[in-house]
N, C-alpha and C positions, 0 to 999 in steps of 0.2 A: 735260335727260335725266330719264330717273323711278329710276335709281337712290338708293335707300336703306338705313340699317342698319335691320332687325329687332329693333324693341326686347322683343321678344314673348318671343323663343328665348331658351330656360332657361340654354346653352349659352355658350358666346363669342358677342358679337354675328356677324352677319353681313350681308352686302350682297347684297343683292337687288334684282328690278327687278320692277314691276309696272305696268303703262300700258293704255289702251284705244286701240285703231287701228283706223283705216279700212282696208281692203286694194282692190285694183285693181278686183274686180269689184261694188264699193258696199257690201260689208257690213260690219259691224263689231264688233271680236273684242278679247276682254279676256286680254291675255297676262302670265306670269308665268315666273320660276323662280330660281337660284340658281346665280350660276357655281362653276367650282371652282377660281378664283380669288379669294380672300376680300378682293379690293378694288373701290374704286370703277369704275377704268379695266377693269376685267375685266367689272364687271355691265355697263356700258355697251355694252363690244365683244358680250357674249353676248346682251343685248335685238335689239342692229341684226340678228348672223345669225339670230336669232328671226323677226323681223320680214323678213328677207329672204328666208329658208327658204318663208314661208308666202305673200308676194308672189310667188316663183320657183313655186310649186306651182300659180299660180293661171295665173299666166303660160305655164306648161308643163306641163299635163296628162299628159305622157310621161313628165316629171323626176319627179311625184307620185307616178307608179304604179310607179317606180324605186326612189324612196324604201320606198315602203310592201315592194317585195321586199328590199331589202336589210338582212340581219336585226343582231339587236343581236351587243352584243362578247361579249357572258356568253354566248351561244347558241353563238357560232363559237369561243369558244375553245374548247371542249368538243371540236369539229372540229376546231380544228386543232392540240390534245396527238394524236388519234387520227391524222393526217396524219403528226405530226412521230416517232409510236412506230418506226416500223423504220428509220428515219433517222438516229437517235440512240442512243448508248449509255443503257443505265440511269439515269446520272448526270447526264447531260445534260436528258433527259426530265425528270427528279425537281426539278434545279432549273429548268426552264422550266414546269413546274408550281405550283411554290412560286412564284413573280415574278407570275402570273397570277393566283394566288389571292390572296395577301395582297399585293398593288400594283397591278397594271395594273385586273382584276375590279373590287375598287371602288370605283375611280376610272370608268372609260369603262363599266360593265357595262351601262347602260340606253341606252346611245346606238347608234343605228344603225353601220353600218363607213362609209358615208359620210358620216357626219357627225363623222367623226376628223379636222381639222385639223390646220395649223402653229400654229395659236391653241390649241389643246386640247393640244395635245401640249410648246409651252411652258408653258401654266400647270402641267401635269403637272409639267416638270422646278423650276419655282418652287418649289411645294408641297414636292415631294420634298427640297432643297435646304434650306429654310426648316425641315424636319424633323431635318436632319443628318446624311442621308444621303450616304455620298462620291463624288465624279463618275463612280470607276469605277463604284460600285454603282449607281447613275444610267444609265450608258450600257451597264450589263448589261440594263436595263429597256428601253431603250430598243432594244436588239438585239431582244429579244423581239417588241417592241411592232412593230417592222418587219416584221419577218419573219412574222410574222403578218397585217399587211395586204400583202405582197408575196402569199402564197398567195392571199390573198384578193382581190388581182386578177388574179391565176392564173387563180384560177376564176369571174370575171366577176360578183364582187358590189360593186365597185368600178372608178372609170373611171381611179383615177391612188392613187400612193402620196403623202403628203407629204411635204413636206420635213423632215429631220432634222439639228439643229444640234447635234454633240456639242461636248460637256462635253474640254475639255482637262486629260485627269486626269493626275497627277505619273506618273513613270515608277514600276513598284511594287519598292520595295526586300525586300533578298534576302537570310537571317540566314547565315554558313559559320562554319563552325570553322578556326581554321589551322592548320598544322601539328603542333604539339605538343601541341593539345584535341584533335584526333583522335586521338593516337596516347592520350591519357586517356581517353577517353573507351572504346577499344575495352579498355586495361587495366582500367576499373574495371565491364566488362560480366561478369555470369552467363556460368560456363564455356559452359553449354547455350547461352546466346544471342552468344555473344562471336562466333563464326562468320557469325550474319546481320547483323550490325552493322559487321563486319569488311567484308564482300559488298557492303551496301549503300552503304559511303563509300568504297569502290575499286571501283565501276564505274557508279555513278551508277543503278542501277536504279528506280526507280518503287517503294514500296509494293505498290502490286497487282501488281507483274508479277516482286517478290522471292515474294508470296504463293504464285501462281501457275507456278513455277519448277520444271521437271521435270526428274529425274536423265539418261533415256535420251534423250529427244528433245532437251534443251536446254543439259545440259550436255558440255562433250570439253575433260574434264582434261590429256589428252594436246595435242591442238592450243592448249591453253591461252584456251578462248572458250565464251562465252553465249550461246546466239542464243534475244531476249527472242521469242516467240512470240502468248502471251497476258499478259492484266491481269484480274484480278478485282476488282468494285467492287459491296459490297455482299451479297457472298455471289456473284454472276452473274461467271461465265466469260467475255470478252468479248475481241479484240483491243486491242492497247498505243492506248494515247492519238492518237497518228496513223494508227492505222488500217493500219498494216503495223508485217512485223517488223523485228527489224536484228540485226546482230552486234558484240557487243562483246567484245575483246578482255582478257586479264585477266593483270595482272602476277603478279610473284611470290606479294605477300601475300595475294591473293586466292582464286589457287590452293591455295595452305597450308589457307585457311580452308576452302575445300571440301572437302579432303579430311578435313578436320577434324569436317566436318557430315554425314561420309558415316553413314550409316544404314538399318535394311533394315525401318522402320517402315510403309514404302508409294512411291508415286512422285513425290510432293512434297519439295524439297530440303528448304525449311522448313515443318515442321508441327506439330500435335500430337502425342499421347504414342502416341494409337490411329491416327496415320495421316492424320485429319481435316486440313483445310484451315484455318489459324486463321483468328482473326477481325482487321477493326481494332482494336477494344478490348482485345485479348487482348496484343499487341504493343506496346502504347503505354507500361505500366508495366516493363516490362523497361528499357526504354528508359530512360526517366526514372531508374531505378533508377542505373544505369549513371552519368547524368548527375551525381546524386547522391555519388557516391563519387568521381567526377571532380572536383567541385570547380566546375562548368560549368554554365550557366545551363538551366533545362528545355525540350528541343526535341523537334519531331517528327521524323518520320523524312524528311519532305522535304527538311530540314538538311542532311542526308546528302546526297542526290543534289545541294544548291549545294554542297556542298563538297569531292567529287569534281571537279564541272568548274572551280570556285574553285581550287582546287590544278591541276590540268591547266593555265588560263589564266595561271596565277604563275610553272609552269614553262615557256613558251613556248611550249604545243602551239596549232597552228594550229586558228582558230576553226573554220572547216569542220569539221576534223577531230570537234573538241569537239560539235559540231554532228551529226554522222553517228552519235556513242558514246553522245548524250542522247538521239536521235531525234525532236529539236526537226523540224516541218513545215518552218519559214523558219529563214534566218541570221539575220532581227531578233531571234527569241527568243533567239540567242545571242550579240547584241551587248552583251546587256546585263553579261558575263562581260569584256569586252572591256580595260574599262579596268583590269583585274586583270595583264594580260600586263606586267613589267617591263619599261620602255626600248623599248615597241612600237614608236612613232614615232621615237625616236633609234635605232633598230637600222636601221629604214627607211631614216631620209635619208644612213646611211652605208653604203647596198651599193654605192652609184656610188664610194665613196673606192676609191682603187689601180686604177682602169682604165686600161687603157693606152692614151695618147694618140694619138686618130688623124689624119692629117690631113685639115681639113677642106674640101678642093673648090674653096675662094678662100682668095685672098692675106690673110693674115692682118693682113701691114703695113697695106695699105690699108684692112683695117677698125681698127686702131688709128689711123692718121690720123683718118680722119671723126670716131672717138670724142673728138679732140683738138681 
């Protein structure tokens, strides 16, 4: 093989490959480059599809002029953020943009969409790996990276997607407060803010969708219920994280606190002084504040919404349920509450205890003989 290290480059060494070859129809071509795998077995594998690319071309006059249409990755991704805008929320869009700029772009930017592999798409996850990237953050790339050449045999610049081997990442753990940090936490809140802090760890709401929280349409103090509508993310008005709404119900304290936050600033439950819509930033040091005078370690506000359903699942409410209140899509996102339910499985296997015996259709003796 004509793989070697570069002893030239200023940089880390690197391995490369450089060879002159005959091809099928007698002529002969001096080939070169650099995998993006920086080992031996990788410059080896990227020489042969070098070398086999350019036989296949000579071979197949139709696969060449295939080739030469199908454009690079940095050209289509461009296509396909413009594809994926009305599809996605803002937040969505923003981080499938950042994955493409600073990872996927450049790494694959100069390479055709057909010339994306199971070979290129593993050294990808090496690379990324070897950097200290985490599986999840790995296999968020590598959703991208799909999805992007799914479209793109969508629309016929590709004959096939490849194969993709995820990364088995830990299940992601989840910070709550228990009982009596919540009940600190809401004592050592800003009177002014003591009511969204209240709100947001008795009923599990989202950030953007406490943001986003309107008196007339969303609130009925009377029927004692929420019904989340929208989420704001970024300043943009948009639907909740699932993409519909729901209703959630609200205990005692929660009520208390609304009525608590009632004010005739504008139509936002929680806002500013003029009425305005806060910001993230703006909500984060109240918080901490609070944390602060608690005695409690510093959180955000998604704490809150685990430690509504954390407490829910402690006191036996059925996961569905918990499930319908969070507006989780699936039941998996809510299994992961699961093992918080006290005596779940010992509660179980004693609903059959005290039934009343019936009899059962054969002779019993004669199944006690055979047992004997």
């Amino acid at each position: 093989m004509s793989a070697y290290v570069d002893e030239w480059n200023k940089g880390p060494k690197r391995w490369r490959y450089r060879v002159q070859i005959r091809l099928p129809d007698g002529t002969s071509k001096r080939i070169q480059g650099t995998p993006a795998l920086n080992t031996k077995e990788a410059a080896e594998r990227t020489e042969r599809e070098h070398i086999n690319r350019l036989e296949d071309a000579i071979r197949n006059p139709k696969a060449q002029t295939k080739e030469a249409a199908a454009p690079r990755f940095e050209a289509f991704a461009k296509t396909f953020l413009e594809i994926s805008a009305p599809q996605n929320k803002p937040s969505a869009l923003e981080a499938k943009e950042s994955i493409l700029r600073v990872h996927l772009t450049p790494t694959f930017g100069r390479k055709p969409l057909d010339r994306i592999g199971f070979g290129e798409i593993q050294d990808y996850v090496a690379i990324k790996t070897k950097k200290g990237l985490s599986k999840k953050t790995i296999n968020n790339h590598l959703t991208v990276l799909r999805r992007l050449l799914v479209v793109a045999k969508k629309r016929g610049l590709v004959d096939a997607v490849p194969e993709i081997e995820w990364l088995k990442a830990p299940k992601p753990e989840f910070d709550f407060l228990d009982y009596g940090e919540a009940q600190r936490l809401i004592g050592g809140a800003d009177e002014d803010w003591r009511p969204m802090i209240t709100v947001a760890s008795k009923t599990g709401l989202r950030l953007g969708e406490l943001l986003a929280l309107r008196w007339r349409e969303d609130v009925d103090l009377v029927k004692g219920q929420i019904v989340v509508r929208r989420s704001v993310t970024r300043g943009i008005v948009t639907t909740p994280k699932s993409g519909k709404g729901r209703e959630v119900d609200l205990g005692d304290e929660a009520i208390t606190a609304l009525k608590n936050a009632r004010h005739l600033k504008g139509p936002l439950v929680f806002c500013g002084e003029d009425g305005r819509m806060l910001g993230k930033n703006e909500v984060k040091h109240p918080l901490w504040r609070a944390c602060r005078r608690a005695g409690l370690r510093q959180i955000g506000w998604h704490v809150l919404r685990h430690t509504y359903a954390s407490h829910l699942a402690m006191r036996g409410a059925p996961l569905k349920a918990i499930q319908e209140l969070l507006g989780h899509a699936t039941i998996e996102m809510t299994m992961r509450y699961a093992h918080l339910s006290p005596g779940a499985r010992r509660d179980s296997a004693r609903l059959l205890d005290g039934l009343p015996m019936q009899k059962s259709g054969y002779d019993d003796r004669a199944s006690t003989e055979i047992g004997t």
